[in-house]
C-alpha positions in Angstrom: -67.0 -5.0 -7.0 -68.4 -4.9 -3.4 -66.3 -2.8 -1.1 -66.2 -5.1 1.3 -65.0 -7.6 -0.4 -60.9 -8.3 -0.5 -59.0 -7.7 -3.3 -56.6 -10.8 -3.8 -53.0 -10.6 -3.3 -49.9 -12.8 -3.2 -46.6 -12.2 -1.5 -43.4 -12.4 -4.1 -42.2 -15.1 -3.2 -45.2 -16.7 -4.8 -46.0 -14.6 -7.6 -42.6 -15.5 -8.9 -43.4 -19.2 -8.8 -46.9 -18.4 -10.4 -45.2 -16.6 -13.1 -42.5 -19.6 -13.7 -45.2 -22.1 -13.7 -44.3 -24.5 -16.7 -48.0 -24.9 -17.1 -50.5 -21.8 -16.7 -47.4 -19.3 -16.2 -48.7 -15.9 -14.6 -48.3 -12.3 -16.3 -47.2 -9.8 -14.4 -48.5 -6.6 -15.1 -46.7 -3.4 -13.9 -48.6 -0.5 -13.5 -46.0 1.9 -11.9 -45.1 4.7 -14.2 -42.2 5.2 -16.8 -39.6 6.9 -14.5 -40.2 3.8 -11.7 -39.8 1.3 -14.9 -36.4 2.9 -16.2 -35.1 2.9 -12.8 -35.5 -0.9 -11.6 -38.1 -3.3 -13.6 -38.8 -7.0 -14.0 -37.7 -9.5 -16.3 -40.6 -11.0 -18.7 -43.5 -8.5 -17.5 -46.0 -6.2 -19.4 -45.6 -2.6 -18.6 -48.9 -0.4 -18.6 -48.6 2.7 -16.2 -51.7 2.9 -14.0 -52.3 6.3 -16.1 -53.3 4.3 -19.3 -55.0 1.1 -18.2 -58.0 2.0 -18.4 -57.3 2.5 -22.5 -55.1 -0.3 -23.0 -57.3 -3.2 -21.7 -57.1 -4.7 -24.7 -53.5 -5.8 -24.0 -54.0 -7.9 -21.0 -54.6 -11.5 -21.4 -58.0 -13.4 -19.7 -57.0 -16.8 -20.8 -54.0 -16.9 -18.2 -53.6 -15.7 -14.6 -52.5 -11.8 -14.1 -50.8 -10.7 -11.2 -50.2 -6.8 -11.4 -47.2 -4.8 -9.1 -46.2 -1.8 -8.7 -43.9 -0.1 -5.9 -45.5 -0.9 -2.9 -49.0 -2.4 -3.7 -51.1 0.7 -3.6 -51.7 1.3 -6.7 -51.8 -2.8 -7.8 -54.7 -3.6 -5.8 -56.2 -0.5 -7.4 -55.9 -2.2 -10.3 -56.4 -5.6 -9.4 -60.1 -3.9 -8.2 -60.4 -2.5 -12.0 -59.4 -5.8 -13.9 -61.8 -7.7 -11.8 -65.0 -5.0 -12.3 -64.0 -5.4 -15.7 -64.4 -9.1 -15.8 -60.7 -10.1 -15.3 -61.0 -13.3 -13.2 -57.5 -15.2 -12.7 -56.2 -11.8 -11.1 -54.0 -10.7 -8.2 -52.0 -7.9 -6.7 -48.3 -8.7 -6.1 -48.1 -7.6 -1.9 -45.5 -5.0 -0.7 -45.1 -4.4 -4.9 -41.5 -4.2 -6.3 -39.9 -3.1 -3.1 -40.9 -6.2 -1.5 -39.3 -8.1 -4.4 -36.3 -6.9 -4.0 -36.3 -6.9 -0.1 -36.7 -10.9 -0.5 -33.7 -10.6 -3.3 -35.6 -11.9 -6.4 -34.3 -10.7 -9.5 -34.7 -7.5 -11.0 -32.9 -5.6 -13.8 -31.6 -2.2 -14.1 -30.0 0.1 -16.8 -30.7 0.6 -20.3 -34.1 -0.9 -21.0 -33.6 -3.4 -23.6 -35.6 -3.4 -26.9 -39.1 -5.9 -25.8 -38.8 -5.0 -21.9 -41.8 -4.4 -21.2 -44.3 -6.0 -23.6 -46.1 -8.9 -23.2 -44.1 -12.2 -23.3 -44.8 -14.8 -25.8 
């Protein structure tokens, strides 16, 4: 990827209606690490710390769109920028990351992770 060329992003206000789309529904991808996940995480999203992406690839869909998050959006458009070098097309960092969710009071969950949080949806 150019360096010049802008990484695409999405505010979350809109990332959540991509990823309740009743037709192509986005994946969110979160990418902050295990402490940030335990702590406040969201419903229905695939958790891979930035620290093992680049080995667990394999887990991300490329037949529906991805939007990847993480606290603030530093590290998601670092990783947006890696999914698309890698050939990821239907991709896009989730601006201002999960702080900016909950800013805007979408819903997020807290406590005991559940067993499933965390991997991929059906």
């Amino acid at each position: 990827m150019n360096r010049h060329q802008a990484v695409p992003a999405l505010d979350p206000l809109y990332a959540d209606i991509r990823r309740r789309d009743p037709v192509r529904p986005a994946l969110l991808v979160d990418v902050r690490e295990r402490d940030e996940f335990l702590a406040v995480r969201l419903e229905e999203c695939l958790f891979i710390p930035m620290s093992q992406l680049g080995v667990r690839l394999d887990e991300i869909p490329r037949d529906r769109p991805v939007l990847v998050i993480c606290a603030t959006g530093s590290r998601s458009t670092s990783a947006t920028a890696y999914l698309l070098q890698h050939g990821w097309q239907d991709v896009a960092s989730v601006a201002g990351g999960i702080d900016g969710w909950q800013r805007l009071g979408l819903p997020v969950l807290r406590g005991p992770v559940q067993p499933g949080e965390g991997r991929q949806p059906a």
